[in-house]
Structure formats: C-alpha cells, structure tokens
LUMKE-615950 format. One record per residue (C-alpha): x, y, z. Coordinates in steps of 0.25 Angstrom, whole numbers, plus 2048, in hexadecimal, padded with zeros to 3 digits. Each point is the difference from the previous one (the first is absolute). Last residue first. Layout:
BEGIN
XYZ ...
//
This chain:
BEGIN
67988716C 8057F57F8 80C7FB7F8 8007FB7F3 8107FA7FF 8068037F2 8097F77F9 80F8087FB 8057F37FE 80C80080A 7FF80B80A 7F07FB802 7F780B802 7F880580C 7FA80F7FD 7FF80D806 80D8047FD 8087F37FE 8017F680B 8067F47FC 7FC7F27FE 80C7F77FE 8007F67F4 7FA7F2801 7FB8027F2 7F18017FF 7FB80080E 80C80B804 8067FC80E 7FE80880B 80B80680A 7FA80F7FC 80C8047FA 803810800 8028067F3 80F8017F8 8037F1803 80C7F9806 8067F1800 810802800 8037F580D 80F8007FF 80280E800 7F7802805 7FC7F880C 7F680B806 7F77FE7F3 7FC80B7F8 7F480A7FF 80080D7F9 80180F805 80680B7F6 80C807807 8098007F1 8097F8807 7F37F6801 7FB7FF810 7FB7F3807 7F27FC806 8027F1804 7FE7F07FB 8067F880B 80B7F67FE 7FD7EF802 8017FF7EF 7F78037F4 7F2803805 80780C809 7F880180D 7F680E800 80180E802 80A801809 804810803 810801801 80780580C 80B8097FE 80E7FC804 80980B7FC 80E7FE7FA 80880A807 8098097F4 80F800802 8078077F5 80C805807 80980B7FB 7F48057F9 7F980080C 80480280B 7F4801807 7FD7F17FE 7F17FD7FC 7F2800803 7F48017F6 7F680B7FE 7F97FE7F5 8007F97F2 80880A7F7 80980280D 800808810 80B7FC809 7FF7FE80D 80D7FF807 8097F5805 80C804809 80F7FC7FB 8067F4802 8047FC7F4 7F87F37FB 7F87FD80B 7FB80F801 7FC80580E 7F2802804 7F980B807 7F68047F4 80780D7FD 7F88097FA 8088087F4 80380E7FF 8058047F2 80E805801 80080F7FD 8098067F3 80B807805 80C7FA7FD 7FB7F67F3 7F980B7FC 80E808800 8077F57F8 7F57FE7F6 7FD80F7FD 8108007FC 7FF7F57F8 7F38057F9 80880C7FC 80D7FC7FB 7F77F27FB 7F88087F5 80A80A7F9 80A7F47FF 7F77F87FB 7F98097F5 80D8047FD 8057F17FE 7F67FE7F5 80480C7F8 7F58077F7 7FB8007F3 8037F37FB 7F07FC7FF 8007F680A 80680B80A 7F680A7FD 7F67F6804 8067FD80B 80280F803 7F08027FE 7FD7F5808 80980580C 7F980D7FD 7F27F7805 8067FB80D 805810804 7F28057FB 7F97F4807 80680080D 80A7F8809 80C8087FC 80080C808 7F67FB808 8097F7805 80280480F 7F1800807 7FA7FD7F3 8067F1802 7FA7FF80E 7F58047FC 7FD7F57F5 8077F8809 7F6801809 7F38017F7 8037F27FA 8027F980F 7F3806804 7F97FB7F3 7FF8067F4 7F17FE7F9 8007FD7F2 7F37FF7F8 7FC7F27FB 7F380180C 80C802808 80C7FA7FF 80C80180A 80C8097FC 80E800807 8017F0803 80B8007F9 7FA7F67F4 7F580B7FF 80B80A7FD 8087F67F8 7F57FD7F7 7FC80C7FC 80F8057FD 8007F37F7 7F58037F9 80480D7FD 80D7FD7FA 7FD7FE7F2 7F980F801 80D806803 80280980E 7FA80C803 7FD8097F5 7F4808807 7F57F97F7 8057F4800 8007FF80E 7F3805802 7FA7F77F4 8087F5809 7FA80380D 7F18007F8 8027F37FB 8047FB80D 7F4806806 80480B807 7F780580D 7F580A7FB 7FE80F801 7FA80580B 7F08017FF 7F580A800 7F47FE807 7F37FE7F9 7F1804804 7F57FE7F7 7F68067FC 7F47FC7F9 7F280A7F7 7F87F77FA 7F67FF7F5 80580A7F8 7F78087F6 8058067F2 8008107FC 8018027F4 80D8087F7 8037F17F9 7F47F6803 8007FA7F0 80E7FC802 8007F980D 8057F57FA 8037F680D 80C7FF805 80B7F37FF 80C7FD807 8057F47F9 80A7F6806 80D7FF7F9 80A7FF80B 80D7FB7FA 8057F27FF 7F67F87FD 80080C7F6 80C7FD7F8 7FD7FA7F4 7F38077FA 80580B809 8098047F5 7F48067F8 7F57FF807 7F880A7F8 7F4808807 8047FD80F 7F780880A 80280880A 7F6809808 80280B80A 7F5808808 80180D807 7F980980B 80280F801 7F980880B 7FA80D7FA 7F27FD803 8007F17FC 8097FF7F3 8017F57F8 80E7FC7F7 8027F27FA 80D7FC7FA 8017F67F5 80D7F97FC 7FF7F97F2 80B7F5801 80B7FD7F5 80A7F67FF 80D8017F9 8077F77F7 8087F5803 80D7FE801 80280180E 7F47F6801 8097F77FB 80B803809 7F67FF80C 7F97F57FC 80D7F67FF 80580580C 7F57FE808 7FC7EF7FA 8117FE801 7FC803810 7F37F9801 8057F57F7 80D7FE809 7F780180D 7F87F47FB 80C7F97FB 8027FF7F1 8017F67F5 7F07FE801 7FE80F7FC 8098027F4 7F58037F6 7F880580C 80B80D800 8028027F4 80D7FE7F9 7FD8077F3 80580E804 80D7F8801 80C80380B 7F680680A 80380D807 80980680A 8038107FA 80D7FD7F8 80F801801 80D80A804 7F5809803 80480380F 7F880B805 80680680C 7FF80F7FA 7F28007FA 7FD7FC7F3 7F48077FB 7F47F77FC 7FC7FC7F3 7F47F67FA 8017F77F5 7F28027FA 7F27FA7FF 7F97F57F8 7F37FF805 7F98077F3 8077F57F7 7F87F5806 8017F780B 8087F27FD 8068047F2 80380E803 8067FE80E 8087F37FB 80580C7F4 80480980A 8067F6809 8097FC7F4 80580D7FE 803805811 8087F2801 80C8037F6 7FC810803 8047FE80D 7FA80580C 80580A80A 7FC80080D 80D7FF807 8047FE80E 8047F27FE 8027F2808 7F67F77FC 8077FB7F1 7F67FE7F6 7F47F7802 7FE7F37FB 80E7F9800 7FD7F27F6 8017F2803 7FB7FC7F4 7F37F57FC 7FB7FF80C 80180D807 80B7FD807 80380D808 80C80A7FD 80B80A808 7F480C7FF 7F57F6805 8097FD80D 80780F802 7F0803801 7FB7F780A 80B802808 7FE80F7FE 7F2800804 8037F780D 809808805 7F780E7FD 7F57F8808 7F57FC7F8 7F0805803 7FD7FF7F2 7FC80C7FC 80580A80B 80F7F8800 7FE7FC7F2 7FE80E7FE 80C806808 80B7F47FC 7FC8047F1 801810802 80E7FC808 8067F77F5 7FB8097F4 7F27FB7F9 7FB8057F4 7FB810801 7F1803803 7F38007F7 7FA80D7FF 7F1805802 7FD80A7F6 7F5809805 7F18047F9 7F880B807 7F5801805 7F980C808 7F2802806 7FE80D806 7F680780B 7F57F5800 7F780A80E 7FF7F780C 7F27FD807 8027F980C 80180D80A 80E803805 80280B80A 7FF7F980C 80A7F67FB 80A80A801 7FD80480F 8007F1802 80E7FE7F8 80680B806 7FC7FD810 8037F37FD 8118047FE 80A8017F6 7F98037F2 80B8047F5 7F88067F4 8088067F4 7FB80E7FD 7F98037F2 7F2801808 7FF7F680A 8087F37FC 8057F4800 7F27F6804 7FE7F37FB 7F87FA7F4 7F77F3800 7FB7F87F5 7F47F97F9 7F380780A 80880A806 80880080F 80780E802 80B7FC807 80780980C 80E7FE804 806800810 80E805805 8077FB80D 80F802803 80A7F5802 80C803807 80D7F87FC 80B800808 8017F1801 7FD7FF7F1 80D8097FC 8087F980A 7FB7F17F9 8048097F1 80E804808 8037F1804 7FC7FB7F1 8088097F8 80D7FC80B 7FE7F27FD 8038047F1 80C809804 8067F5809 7FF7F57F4 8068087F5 80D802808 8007F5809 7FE7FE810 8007F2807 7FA7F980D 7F980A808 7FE7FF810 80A80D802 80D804802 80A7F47FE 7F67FB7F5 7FD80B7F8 810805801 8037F27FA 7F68027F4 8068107FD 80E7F77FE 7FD7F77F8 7F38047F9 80780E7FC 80E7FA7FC 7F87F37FA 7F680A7F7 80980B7FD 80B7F37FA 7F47FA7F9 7FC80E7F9 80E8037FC 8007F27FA 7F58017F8 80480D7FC 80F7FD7FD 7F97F47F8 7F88097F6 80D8087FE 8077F37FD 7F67FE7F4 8067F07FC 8027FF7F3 7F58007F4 7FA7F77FA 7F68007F5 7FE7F37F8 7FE7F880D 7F580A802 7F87FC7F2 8007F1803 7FB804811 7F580A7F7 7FC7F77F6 7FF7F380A 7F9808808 805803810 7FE80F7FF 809809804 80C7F97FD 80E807801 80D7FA7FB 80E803808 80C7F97F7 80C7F7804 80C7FB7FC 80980C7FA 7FE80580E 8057F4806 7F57FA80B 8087FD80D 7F47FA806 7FE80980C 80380D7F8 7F57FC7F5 7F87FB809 80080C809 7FF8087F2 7F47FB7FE 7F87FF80C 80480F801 7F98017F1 7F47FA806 7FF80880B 80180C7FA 7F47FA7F6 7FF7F97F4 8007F0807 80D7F77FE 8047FE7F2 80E7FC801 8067FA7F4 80B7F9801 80A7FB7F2 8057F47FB 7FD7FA80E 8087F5807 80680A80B 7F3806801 7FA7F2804 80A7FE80A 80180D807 7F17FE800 8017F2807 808806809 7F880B802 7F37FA803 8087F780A 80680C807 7F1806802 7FB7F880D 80480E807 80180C7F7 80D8017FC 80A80B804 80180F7FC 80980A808 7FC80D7FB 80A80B801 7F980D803 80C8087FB 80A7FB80D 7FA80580C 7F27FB7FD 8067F17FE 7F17F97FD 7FD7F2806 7F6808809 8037F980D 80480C809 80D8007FA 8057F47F9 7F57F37FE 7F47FE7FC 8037FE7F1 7F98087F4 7F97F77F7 8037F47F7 7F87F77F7 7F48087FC 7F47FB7FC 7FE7EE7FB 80B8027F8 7FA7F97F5 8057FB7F4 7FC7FD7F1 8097FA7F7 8008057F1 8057F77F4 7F37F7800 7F480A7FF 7FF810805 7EF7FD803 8007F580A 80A805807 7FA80D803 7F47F9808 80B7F7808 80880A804 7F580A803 7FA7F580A 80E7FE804 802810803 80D80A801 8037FE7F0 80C7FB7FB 8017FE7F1 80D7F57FE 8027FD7EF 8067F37FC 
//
C-alpha cells in the first residue's frame, strides 16, 4: 500500500477517489510544526548559532502525527503531495523530517490541478524535495517572527499599537502617506464650456492650437462673450481600434477583480478559490475546477489553449477565435505553473450551477470568463471624433461604438460596453451648424483616492512588496489590529494606525520601506532559485536591525497615556485608557507583563421582552460591529434577529414581525405587513 499525503481533507478525499485501492490518502490538516516560543526573545530560532531553528508541533497536532508516523511506517512507499508552492514544498519536508521518512521511501509529487489525468499523470513524475525552495520558505518565516517579535513588543511598550510585520507595516504605511497626501491637498477651481446641439454635445479644449485650461469666471465669461451659436464643422475623424481582451487570472489580478466585481474580500476570494481548486461534488465526480490559486503566471497550456480553440469555433464561430496572448516576465514572477483557469473548457459555469454556492458560482462564473475570453479574439470599436470651431475656440466630441464583439460576447457583464454614439454629420463637413445652448460648469479638482483593497494590492504588486498569496492575510491583520477602519470600502487608518506608522519611520526607515521590503523579495527569490545564501540574507538583515532595535528601545518615547485613577487588581499598577479596534477601553499600564483589561458595564437599549424566556430582547454588536438584536440571557437564551422586532406576531405563522426598511415583515416566512401613511 501506497501513503500520498496532501496538507487538505477535502483534497484528501477528492484525490482518493481517483488513485484507486493501493493508494491511501491523507491529510495533514496544514503544517504540523512551527517555530517554538521559547529561547531568546521568544523566536524559537538560535541567531547566535547559524539561525538554528528550533521546531515543535503545532498545538493539538501530536495526534496527527502519531497516526502519520503510523501510516508511514506501514506504507510501501509516501508520497507527499502537499500544494506547488514554497510553502507547499516546506510543508513537505517538515513531514518528511517530522515522520522519519527514509529517503529511499518517499517521493514529492506535484498537482496543479485536481483532475483525475492530471493527479494520475503527477504521481508518475516525482521529484525530491526542492530544498532551495524550502530555505526560502523558511528564511522568509524566520524574517517574519524575528521582525514581528521583537518590533511587535517595541509597538506595545512604546505606543498603543499591537504588532509590526514586514510586509504588513509597509502596506499600512501606503495608506497613512495616501491619508497625509489628502489632508494636504488643496483643491483649485476650473470650469468647462459645452456646446449643446440637437443629437450631441462637444466640450471646449482649445483656442487656436493651444490647450485651454479655464481657472476663474472671469475667463469662462469673457470666453463666452465671444461665442455666437453658429459653429463652423472643422473635422470628422474615424477610426477603427482593436479593443484587446486581458490576461487569465493570477492570484492578485483575480483577488482585485472579485474584490471591484464582486465586492469580495481578498479572504474570502482565496477561500473560495483553494475550495474549487481542492475539488467539489459536482454530481457525477468530485472533481478540482480551477487550477491551483496561488501563481503569478499568465501562461496557458497549450493542453487547455487546443480544446478552447475548438469550444470557441464550435460555440461562436471561427471569426471569435483569438490568440494566446504574451507578456514580459518580470523579475518576481514565478512561472513554476499556470495562469488560474478552469480544469475543462466544457465545465460551464450554469452546467455546474446547483452544485455550487452562490459566492462559489460568482467566482468559478469570473474565472471561467476571463480565461476564455483570454482566448478569444479581439473586439473592435469605430471611434469618432468631432471637431467644430467657434471663432478660434476649439470644441470636440467623442463617440464609441462596438462594430464586432469579439471577446466581449463573453465577458462584457464584466466590462463597460455601453455605446457612445454621434450623429452622421457627414453631409454638414466644412458648414457651419447651430447650437442650442451654450453651459458651463464649475469643477474642482480632487486628491487622489483612499485604497480600496484591490487598489492597495495593485500598489503592492506593483512596487514588489510582499507575495500576492499573502495579501489577504496582510489586509486582514491591519483591519484586525485596529489600524485601518473602512470607509465607503476604502481604508482609513486610524489614530492608533498613524502612530506606529510614525513611530516605526522615526527609527526603521531603513528597513521599514518598500524598496528595502521589495529587495527582500528579490533575495528570496534568488534564494529558491540556488543563487544565493540563506544565511547571508540573515546575517546581513539582523546585524543592522538588531542594532536599530536596541537603540529604539533607549530612545524611543513612551506614549503618554491618561491615567483614570484606579490601581490594577491584578498587579498593582495604575489603570490607563487605552485606545482599541473598538474604542477607547481601559486597561492595566503594564501591560504586557500584566494583561488586565476592565470589563466595562454598557447599558444595553431594550427593544422588547424576549418571546422565548424571562430575558429582554436588546441592541447588540457582531464582532464584525454590525447591530442585531439578541436576548440579554445569551448564552442560555440564543433568540436574535438581524432587524428590530416589533413584539407582534405574524398572522400567518406566528413568527416575529420585524422592522425592515420601510416595511414590517415576519423573520420567519418572509410575509409582508401593508402599512399606512
């Protein structure tokens, strides 16, 4: 019997099915071990001795292990087949140093797609482990403890900050300087004139061959003056454009169009994702339907770019058939695998709609589009440009409009499509035509914009911080840490967020900063690819940021807090207002050494008497600060509704009436109260 070990259940049990009786399927349910917490400062890594990790399981895993150690022992051979990534071949060796796994034992395999061809054709190619791979992996986690560690406890003995990281502190820093950047920001005036004609409008741009900027009233009135309605047809120019379909999905490109698409999170994109890729019961397989998420690659094989040819033929016509289209690599591309696309052409998407959730269709219902579209051909618009002239003022009109469809026969639910279209004017070249009106308008120009989250990860990717698999977690932990709020689903840091944003510039510049994080990239890349020393990269890192540490750590100032006049019950010391996620909050001034925080009585608004027991039905919070209303005996008493309850039965099933918008509806059959005026 043969032992495949994978790091999912779900992909566990998908894989199974397809290697038959002499293979067993495991799971490791992630990584089994991690760095300790132990030895100096915490970081489970010996600096002074060749950054000597010192690995131990990760809590609740010794069970796991065991029975591993078990099955390996029994096994004719193991293979590991955890994900195609850094951190999938880390995952490996840990399992393969954890379990004792004799080299003559074992073998890595790789699946980047969970099809029965493709996890068949894998175990048929193995490799060994890529230790290079791992000594990035690791390097990356021993920068991210050492920094997180020790820069976090500097956070919270000097400021009202929680934690510091790498990657984290540099994408927090993005927002502070764009909120800095709009704070300073002084809008100036400026105002356009429209000429208003019967089937279109044109706006002013020039006067003679000069470009036309109008910044005050006293312009636009004396241009005006000027003006008469009758404006001489200088120029009518069309032209036929090539509108090109973009590149198949990487992880950050997918997690920025479902973010502006779909309104997901970059969390919840890639959960969804890593779902779909590790395989879904659609009824008569379970079967992955996209290929692995984590990539940087656009690249499409020709496996899937020939039968997508052919699907685009058959289903649309030889004239929508497009090409594979290239891109230059750039430096910290890993191409190791394919863009993100769908395992078969044929799985459309409302062929496997019922087996899906609504937020998995959506996102499988993306991909899908994009990669085919990717394929298609071009589509082509006819762009027309209008040019009038009104004694030597320049005015102009623009037109669009969609000629062939081409791969917006798929992908324009997608894609702003909407006509622009001018009248054929033709007949009246070198006349003059008469307006009807003559507007201004006045305008004021406008910083530029808070990040949205897929703006902040374009950013990052962009500058090279960080690696598009982490991104969701870094926008996590900075609204998790209370360091960003959101604002119209643009991030807003918060006091806390632009203190240890300055506070961290005051002595880590040096390191805290996109060029210095975005090199780091480069020499982990060069590490994976065997062209540099791990241990070099560390050493050069920590002489310099040790030293920085030390002297902050002297000369840093201790963020004031207000005392509140009470003493600690726990150690003594004087209790201090703190500010949170959440608020303001009080808590022990000695903190970390004592993790007193004062429970705070808040009275609770009382909407109505709970149906179900003697509590009272009152407004309450989510963690995630949306307002419901649950019973004050929770956890005993569980009632709750998302909309306030009226204290009214419903007349047709006895459910609560609840008040929804502008309506009265039960919470239980959804039957609507008429209400009157």
């Amino acid at each position: 019997m043969d032992l495949v070990i994978v790091e999912s259940p779900a992909k566990s049990k998908t894989i199974e099915k397809y290697l038959g009786s002499n293979y067993k399927v495991v799971s490791s349910i992630g990584h089994i071990r991690d760095l300790a917490t132990t030895g100096k400062y915490g970081l489970g890594i010996d600096i002074e001795n060749g950054f000597k990790p010192n690995y131990v399981p990760i809590k609740g895993k010794n069970k796991v292990i065991k029975e591993l150690k078990k099955l390996v022992k029994e096994a004719d051979k193991v293979y590991l087949a955890t994900d195609p990534d850094r951190e999938g071949e880390a995952i490996s060796w840990h399992l393969y140093d954890t379990l004792g796994i004799k080299d003559n034992k074992y073998d890595r395999v790789l699946f980047y797609e969970i099809t029965k061809d493709k996890v068949l054709e894998g175990i048929k190619n193995p490799r060994k482990i890529d230790y290079n791979l791992v000594k990035s992996q690791e390097t990356r986690r021993f920068l991210d403890r050492i920094i997180g560690f020790r820069l976090s406890r500097l956070m919270q003995s000097k400021t009202n900050g929680t934690s510091a990281g790498r990657v984290q502190s540099v994408a927090l820093k993005l927002i502070v300087d764009r909120e800095r950047e709009i704070e300073a920001f002084i809008p100036e005036k400026y105002y356009s004139i429209t000429a208003i004609f019967p089937d279109f409008s044109a706006d002013i741009f020039k006067y003679k061959t000069d470009d036309l900027e109008i910044k005050s009233l006293e312009e636009v009135n004396n241009i005006l003056s000027k003006l008469n309605p009758d404006f001489y047809l200088e120029s009518i120019d069309s032209k036929s454009k090539n509108k090109t379909s973009k590149f198949p999905f990487t992880t950050s490109t997918m997690q920025q169009e479902a973010s502006t698409k779909l309104g997901f999170s970059a969390k919840k994109t890639m959960m969804l994702a890593q779902k779909m890729y590790e395989g879904i019961d659609i009824g008569c397989e379970t079967v992955g339907l996209i290929t692995y998420m984590r990539t940087d690659s656009i690249r499409l094989s020709d496996e899937f770019t020939r039968p997508t040819f052919n699907y685009i033929k058959d289903n649309f016509g030889q004239k929508y058939v497009g090409y594979v289209k290239k891109s230059k690599k750039t430096d910290n591309v890993q191409d190791a695998h394919e863009a993100i696309r769908p395992t078969s052409i044929l799985r459309e998407p409302n062929s496997i709609k019922k087996y899906l959730t609504n937020d998995e269709f959506k996102l499988y219902n993306l991909i899908y589009k994009r990669t085919l579209s990717s394929l298609m051909s071009d589509a082509k618009t006819l762009q027309t440009t209008i040019v009038l002239d009104n004694n030597d003022y320049k005015f102009k009109a623009t037109g669009s409009v969609i000629t062939f469809d081409g791969y917006l026969k798929v992908y324009s639910e997608f894609e702003d499509t909407k006509d622009t279209v001018l009248p054929d004017l033709t007949s009246k070249l070198h006349t003059l035509i008469k307006s009807d009106d003559l507007k201004y308008e006045e305008h004021q120009t406008k910083p530029k914009a808070r990040y949205t989250e897929a703006k902040l990860i374009h950013e990052m990717e962009e500058l090279g911080i960080g690696r598009p698999s982490t991104y969701a977690t870094i926008m996590a932990n900075i609204k998790d840490r209370g360091y960003v709020t959101i604002e119209d689903k643009k991030f807003k840091p918060t006091d806390i967020g632009i203190q240890v944003t300055d506070k961290l510039q005051e002595s880590f510049s040096n390191i805290i900063n996109v060029k210095y994080t975005a090199n780091m990239e480069k020499d982990l890349d060069e590490i994976a690819e065997g062209k540099i020393n791990n241990l070099d990269v560390l050493n050069d890192f920590y002489q310099v940021f040790d030293e920085t540490l030390k002297k902050a750590f002297e000369t840093m100032p201790k963020e004031k807090t207000e005392e509140t006049g009470e003493i600690c019950p726990e150690c003594g010391s004087p209790l201090v207002i703190r500010k949170g996620k959440f608020g303001s909050f009080t808590a022990c001034s000695d903190y970390p050494n004592c993790k007193y925080v004062k429970k705070e009585i808040k009275e609770q608004k009382v909407i109505i008497n709970c149906p179900n027991c003697n509590g009272q039905i009152v407004e309450r919070h989510s963690k995630k600060g949306k307002v419901f209303y649950g019973c004050n005996h929770y956890p005993d008493c569980k009632t709750a509704y998302w909309y306030e309850p009226t204290g009214n039965k419903c007349p047709k099933c006895g459910g609560m009436l609840v008040k929804k918008q502008d309506s009265i509806v039960c919470n239980e059959c959804g039957y609507q109260i008429e209400t009157q005026e």
